[in-house]
C-alpha positions as CSV (number, residue, x, y, z in Angstrom):
1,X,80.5,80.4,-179.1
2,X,80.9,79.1,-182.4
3,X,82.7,75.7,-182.3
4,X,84.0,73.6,-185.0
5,X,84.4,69.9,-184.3
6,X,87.1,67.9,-187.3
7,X,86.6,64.7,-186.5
8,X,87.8,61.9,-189.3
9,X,84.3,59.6,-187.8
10,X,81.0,61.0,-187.3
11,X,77.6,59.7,-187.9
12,X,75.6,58.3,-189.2
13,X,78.5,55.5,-188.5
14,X,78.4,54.0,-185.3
15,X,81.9,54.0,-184.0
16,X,82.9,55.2,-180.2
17,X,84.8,58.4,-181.9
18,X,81.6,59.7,-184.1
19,X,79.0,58.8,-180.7
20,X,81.3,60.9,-178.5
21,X,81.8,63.7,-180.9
22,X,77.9,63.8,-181.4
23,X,77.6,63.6,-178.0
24,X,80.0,67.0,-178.0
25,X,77.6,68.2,-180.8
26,X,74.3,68.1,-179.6
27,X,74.7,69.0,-176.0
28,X,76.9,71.8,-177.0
29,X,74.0,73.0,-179.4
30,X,71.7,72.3,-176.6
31,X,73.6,74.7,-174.3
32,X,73.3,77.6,-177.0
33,X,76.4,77.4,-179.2
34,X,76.5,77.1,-182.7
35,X,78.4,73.7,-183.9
36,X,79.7,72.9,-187.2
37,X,80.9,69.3,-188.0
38,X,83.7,68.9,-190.4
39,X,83.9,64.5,-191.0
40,X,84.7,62.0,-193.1
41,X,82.7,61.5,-196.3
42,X,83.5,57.6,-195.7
43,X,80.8,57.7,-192.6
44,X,78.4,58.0,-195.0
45,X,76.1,55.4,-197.1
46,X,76.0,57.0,-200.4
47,X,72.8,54.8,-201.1
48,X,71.3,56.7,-198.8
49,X,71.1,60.4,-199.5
50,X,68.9,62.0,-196.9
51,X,70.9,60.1,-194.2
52,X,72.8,63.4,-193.4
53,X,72.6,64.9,-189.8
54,X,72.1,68.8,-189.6
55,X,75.2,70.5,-189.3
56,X,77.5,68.2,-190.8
57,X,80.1,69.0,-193.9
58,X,81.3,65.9,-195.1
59,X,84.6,65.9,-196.8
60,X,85.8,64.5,-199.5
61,X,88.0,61.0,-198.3
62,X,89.5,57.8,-199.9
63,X,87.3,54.4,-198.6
64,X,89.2,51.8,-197.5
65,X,88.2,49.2,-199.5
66,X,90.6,47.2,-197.5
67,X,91.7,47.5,-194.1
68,X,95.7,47.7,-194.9
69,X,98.1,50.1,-193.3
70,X,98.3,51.4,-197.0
71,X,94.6,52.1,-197.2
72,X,94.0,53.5,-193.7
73,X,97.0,56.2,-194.3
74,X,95.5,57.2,-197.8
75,X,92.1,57.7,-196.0
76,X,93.6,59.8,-193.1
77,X,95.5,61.8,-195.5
78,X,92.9,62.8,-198.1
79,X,90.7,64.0,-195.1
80,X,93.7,66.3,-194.1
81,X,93.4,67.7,-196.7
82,X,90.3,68.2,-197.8
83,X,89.4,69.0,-194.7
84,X,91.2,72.2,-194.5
85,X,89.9,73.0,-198.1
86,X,86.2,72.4,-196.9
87,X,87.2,74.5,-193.8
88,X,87.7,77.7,-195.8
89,X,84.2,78.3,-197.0
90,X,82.5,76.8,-193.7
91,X,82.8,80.6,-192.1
92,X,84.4,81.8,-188.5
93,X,85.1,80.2,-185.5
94,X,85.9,80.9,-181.8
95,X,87.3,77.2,-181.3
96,X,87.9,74.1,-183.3
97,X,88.3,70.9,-181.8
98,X,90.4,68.3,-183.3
99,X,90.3,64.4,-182.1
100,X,92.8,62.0,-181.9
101,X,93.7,59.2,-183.3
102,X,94.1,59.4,-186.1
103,X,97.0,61.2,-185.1
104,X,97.6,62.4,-188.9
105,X,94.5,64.4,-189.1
106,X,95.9,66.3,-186.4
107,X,98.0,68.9,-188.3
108,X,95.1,70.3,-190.5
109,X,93.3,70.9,-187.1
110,X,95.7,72.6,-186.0
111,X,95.6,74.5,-189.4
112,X,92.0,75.5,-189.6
113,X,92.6,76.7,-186.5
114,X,95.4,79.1,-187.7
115,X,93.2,80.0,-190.5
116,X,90.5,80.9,-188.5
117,X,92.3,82.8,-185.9
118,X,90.0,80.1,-183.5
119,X,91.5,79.0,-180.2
120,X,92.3,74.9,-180.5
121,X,91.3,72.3,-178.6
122,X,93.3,68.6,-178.7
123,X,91.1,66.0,-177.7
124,X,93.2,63.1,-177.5
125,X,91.6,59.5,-176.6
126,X,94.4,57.5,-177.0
127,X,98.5,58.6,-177.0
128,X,100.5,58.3,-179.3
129,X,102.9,56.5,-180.5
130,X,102.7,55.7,-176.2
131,X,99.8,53.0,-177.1
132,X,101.3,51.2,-180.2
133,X,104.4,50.6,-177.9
134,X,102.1,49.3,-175.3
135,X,100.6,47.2,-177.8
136,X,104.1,45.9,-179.2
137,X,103.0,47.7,-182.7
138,X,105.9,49.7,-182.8
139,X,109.4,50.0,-182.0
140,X,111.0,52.7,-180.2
141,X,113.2,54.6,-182.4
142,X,111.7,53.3,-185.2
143,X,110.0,55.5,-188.0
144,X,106.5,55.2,-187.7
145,X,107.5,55.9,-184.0
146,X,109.2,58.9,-184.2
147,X,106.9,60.8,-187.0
148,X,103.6,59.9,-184.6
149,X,106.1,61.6,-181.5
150,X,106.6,64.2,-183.6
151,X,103.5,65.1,-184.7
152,X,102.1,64.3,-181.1
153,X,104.8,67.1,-179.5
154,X,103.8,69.5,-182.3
155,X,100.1,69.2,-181.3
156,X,100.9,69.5,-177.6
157,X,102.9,72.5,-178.1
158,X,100.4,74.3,-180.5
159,X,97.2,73.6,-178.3
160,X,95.3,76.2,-176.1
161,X,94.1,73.4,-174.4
162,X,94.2,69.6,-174.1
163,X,91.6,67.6,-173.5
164,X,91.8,63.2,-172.4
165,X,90.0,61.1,-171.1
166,X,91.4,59.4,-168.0
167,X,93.3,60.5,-164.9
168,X,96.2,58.6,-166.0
169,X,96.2,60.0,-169.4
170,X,96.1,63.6,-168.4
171,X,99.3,63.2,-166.1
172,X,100.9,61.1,-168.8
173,X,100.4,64.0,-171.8
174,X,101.1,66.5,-168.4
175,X,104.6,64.9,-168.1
176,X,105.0,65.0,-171.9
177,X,104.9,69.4,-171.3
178,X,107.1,72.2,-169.4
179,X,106.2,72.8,-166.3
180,X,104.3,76.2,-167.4
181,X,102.1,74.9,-169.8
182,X,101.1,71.6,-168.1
183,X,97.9,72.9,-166.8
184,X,96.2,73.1,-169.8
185,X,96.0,69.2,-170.0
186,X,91.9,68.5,-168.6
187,X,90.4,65.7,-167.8
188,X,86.9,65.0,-170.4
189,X,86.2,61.5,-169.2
190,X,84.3,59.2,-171.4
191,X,81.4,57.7,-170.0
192,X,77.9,56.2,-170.5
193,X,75.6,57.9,-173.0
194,X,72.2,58.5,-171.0
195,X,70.3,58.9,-174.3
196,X,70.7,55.2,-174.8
197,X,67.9,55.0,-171.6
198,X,65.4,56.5,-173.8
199,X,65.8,54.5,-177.1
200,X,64.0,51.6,-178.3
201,X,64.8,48.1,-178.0
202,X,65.6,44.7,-179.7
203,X,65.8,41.3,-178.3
204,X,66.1,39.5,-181.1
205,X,70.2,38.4,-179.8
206,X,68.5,37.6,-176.3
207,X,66.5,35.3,-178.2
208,X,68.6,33.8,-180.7
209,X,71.5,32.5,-178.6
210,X,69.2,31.7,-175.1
211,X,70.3,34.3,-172.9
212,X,67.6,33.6,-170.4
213,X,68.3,29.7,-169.9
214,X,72.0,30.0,-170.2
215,X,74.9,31.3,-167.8
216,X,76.4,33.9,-170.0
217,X,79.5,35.6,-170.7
218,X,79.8,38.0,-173.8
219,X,82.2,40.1,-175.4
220,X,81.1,43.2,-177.5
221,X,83.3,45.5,-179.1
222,X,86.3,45.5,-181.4
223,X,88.1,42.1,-182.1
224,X,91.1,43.5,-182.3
225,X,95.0,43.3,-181.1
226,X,94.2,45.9,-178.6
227,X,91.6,43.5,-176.8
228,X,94.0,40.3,-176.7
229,X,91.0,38.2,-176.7
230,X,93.1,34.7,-176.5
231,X,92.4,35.4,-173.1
232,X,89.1,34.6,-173.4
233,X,89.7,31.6,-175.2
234,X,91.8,30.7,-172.2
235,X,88.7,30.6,-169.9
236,X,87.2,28.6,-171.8
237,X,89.2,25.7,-172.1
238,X,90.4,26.1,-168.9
239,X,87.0,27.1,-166.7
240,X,85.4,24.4,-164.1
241,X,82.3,25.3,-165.7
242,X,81.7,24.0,-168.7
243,X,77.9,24.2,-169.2
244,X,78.9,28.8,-169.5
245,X,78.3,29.9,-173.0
246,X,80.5,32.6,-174.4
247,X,79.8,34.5,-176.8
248,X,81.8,36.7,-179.1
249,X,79.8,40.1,-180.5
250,X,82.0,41.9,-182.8
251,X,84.5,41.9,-186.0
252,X,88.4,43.2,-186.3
253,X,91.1,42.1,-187.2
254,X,91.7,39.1,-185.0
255,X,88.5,37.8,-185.8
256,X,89.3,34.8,-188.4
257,X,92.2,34.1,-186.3
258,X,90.6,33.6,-183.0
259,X,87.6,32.0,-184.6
260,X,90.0,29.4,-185.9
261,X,91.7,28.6,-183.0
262,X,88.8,27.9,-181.0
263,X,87.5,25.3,-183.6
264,X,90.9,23.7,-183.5
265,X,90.8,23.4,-179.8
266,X,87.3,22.2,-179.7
267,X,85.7,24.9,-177.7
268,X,82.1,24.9,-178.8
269,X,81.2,26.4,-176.0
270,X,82.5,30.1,-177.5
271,X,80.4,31.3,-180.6
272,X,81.6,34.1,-182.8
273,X,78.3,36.2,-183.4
274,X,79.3,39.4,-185.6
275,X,78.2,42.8,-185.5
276,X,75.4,43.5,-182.7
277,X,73.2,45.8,-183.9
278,X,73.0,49.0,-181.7
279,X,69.8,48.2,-180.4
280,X,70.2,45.0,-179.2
281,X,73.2,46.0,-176.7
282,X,71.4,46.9,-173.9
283,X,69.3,43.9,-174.0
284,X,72.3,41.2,-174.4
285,X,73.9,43.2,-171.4
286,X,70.9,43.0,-169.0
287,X,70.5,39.4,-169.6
288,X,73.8,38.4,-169.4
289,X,75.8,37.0,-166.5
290,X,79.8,38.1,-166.9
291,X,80.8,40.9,-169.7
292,X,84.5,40.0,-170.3
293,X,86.6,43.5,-171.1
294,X,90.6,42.4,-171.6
295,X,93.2,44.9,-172.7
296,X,96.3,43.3,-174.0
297,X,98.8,44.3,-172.0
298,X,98.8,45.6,-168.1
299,X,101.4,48.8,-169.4
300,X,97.9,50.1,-170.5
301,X,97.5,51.3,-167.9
302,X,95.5,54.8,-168.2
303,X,93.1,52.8,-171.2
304,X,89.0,52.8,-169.6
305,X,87.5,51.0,-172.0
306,X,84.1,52.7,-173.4
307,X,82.2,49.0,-173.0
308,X,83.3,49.0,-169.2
309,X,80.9,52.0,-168.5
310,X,78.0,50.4,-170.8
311,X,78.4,47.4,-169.0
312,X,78.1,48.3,-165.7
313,X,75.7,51.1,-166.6
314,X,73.1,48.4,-168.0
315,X,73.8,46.3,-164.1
316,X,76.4,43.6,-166.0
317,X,79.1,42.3,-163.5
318,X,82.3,42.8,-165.3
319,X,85.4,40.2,-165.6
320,X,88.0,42.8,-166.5
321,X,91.4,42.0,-167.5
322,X,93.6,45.5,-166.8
323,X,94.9,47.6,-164.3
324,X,95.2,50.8,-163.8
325,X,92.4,53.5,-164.3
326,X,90.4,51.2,-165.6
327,X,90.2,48.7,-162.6
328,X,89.9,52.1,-160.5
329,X,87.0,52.7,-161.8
330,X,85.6,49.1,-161.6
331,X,86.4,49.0,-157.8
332,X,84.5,52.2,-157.0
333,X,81.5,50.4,-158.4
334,X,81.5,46.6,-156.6
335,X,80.2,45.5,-159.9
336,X,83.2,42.7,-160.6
337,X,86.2,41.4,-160.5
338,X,89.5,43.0,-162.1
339,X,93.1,41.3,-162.9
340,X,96.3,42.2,-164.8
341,X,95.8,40.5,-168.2
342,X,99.3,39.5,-167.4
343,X,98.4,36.8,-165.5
344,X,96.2,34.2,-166.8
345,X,95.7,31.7,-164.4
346,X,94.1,34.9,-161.8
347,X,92.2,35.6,-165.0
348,X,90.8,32.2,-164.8
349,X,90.4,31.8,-161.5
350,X,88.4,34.9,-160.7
351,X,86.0,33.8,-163.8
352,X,85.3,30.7,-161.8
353,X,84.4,32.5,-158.6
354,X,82.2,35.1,-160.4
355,X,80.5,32.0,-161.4
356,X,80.4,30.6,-158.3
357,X,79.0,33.9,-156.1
358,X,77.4,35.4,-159.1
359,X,74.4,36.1,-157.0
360,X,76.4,37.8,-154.1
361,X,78.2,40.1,-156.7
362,X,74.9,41.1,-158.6
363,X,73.6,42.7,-155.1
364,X,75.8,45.7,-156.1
365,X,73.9,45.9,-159.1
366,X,71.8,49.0,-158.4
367,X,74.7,50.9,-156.6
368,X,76.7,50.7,-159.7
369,X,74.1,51.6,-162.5
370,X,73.5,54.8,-160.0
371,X,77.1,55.8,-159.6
372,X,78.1,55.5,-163.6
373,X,74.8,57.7,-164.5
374,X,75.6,60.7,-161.9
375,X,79.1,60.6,-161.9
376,X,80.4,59.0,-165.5
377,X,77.7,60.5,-167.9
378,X,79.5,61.6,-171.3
379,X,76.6,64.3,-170.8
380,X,77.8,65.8,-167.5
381,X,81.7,65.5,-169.4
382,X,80.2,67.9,-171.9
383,X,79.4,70.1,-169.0
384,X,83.0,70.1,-168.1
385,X,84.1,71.1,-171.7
386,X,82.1,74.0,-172.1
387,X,82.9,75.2,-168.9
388,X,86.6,75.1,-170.2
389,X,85.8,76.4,-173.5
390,X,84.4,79.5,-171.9
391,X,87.2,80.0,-169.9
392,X,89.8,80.1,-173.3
393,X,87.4,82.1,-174.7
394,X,87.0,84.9,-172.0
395,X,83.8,84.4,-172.0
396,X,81.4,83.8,-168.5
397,X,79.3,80.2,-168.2
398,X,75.4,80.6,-167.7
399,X,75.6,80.5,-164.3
400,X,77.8,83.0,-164.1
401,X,76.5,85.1,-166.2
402,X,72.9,84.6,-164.0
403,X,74.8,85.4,-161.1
């Protein structure tokens, strides 16, 4: 097949969307299809000119210079549309495969599609407006509301085939559609990316901050309103155990904020660390104790948060605030403890008894790095995709075709 991925982020940044689409990219290559990338010119360093992966067309798209609402829509827009005008000379396709969010790139997906006379493919990782309401961003009725609905309804109408990435997202977009159509909603899970085995190293963060003589709860990810990370400033002041470090690995939009209001309450014990270098995950994660992964609200519920399967992929016990598909997935691993982020004082109190039978909870360590790699591999989802990608193309899988 020839397959044609538009995707707003794509390497060489490092963002969950552009790993997961490369992911797509190179394992669909490796299965024998030929895959064109159509991204963001704003993934790339311009300093850098030979930094270009194979197979990539880069379109022309406004930086954000600042991260305002203003900026963010002028980025998504200008790679709409230059993304359809790069589209026209990048030759035919059997299937393009647009990702959401952004939600606004959407519609030119849906176009190249069309132009191409390609099947299309909706791969949607979060739903909206549905998550900005869980979030209290938006307002039902409200504009930005109803133009993300409406553009979200279009997509879901014009698809040949949905793709999510949790149970409870595929039977909430299911819901969303008639009763005809709703089985071409599928389920291509997230999960842990097994390349990361194979790379290289750095303990340079293990080092720096004492992970090996310190009882150690990080954060790594996003520092953002999705995350409500007052929770974990809430542990802090409020934990038996004062002598835990916790330590914050990251940057967003609550960032200042939250690093503020733990100097004003005194909590030394919680240190804001930046950006961790890619390399130096897997190390921070093996040495440390609790990794903390909150969602703001409990109404998110169908949300699996990419760090949970990192975490408990690399043998970390997890302190997860959320219900839902996310604690499902926690449960069938033995690898933590999980509460609504609703209630803070269970937040608290199951902190403290991780703490306290740390060493009973880590036996499940093994069971739970096996069970993420066999069953929650974004490299066995890929599998899954192709195998529906034949199927809306007519076409028979390779071990059909053996057969």
């Amino acid at each position: 097949m020839r397959i044609l991925l538009h995707t707003e982020e794509y390497l060489p940044t490092a963002l969950a969307c552009a790993i997961r689409m490369d992911v797509f990219a190179s394992r669909l290559r490796a299965l024998g299809h030929e895959v064109t990338v159509l991204a963001g010119s704003n993934n790339l360093d311009h300093s850098k000119k030979n930094d270009r992966p194979a197979g990539v067309i880069y379109a022309p798209t406004i930086k954000m210079r600042k991260k305002t609402t203003v900026m963010r829509l002028l980025s998504n827009l200008s790679f709409a549309v230059s993304s359809v005008c790069c589209a026209v000379g990048a030759g035919k396709f059997d299937v393009v495969i647009t990702t959401s969010p952004p939600p606004l790139i959407s519609i030119s997906g849906w176009l190249i599609a069309k132009l191409k006379g390609a099947k299309l493919v909706y791969d949607v990782r979060d739903i909206w407006p549905d998550v900005a309401l869980e979030m209290g961003s938006f307002s039902e009725g409200g504009l930005a509301c109803r133009v993300f609905r409406s553009i979200s309804d279009f997509m879901y109408r014009k698809a040949d085939l949905i793709t999510t990435v949790t149970p409870g997202k595929v039977q909430s977009i299911r819901a969303k559609l008639a009763e005809n159509v709703r089985d071409k909603v599928r389920l291509i899970s997230n999960g842990y990316d097994l390349r990361n085995d194979a790379e290289a190293t750095d303990e340079t963060a293990v080092e720096k901050y004492g992970l090996r003589d310190r009882f150690t709860c990080v954060y790594i990810g996003n520092v953002g309103l999705a995350q409500g990370l007052e929770s974990l400033l809430e542990i802090a002041a409020k934990t038996k155990h004062r002598d835990v470090q916790f330590l914050i690995f990251g940057n967003g939009a609550e960032k200042d904020a939250l690093e503020s209001q733990a100097k004003e309450r005194g909590l030394n014990q919680v240190r804001f660390c930046g950006n961790l270098p890619h390399a130096q995950v897997a190390p921070v994660l093996t040495h440390a104790q609790i990794s903390y992964i909150p969602l703001k609200s409990e109404k998110m519920k169908d949300s699996v948060p990419t760090k949970l399967y990192e975490s408990l992929a690399l043998g970390c016990p997890v302190l997860l605030a959320a219900v839902g598909d996310a604690a499902d997935l926690l449960a069938a691993s033995g690898l933590g403890r999980s509460v609504s982020p609703d209630h803070m004082e269970e937040i608290v109190a199951a902190f403290d008894e991780m703490v306290e039978h740390y060493d009973t909870i880590g036996q499940n360590r093994r069971t739970a790095m096996q069970m993420i790699r066999e069953k929650h591999s974004r490299q066995s989802a890929v599998l899954e995709l192709e195998a529906e990608l034949q199927k809306l193309c007519g076409e028979k899988t390779k071990g059909e075709a053996l057969q």
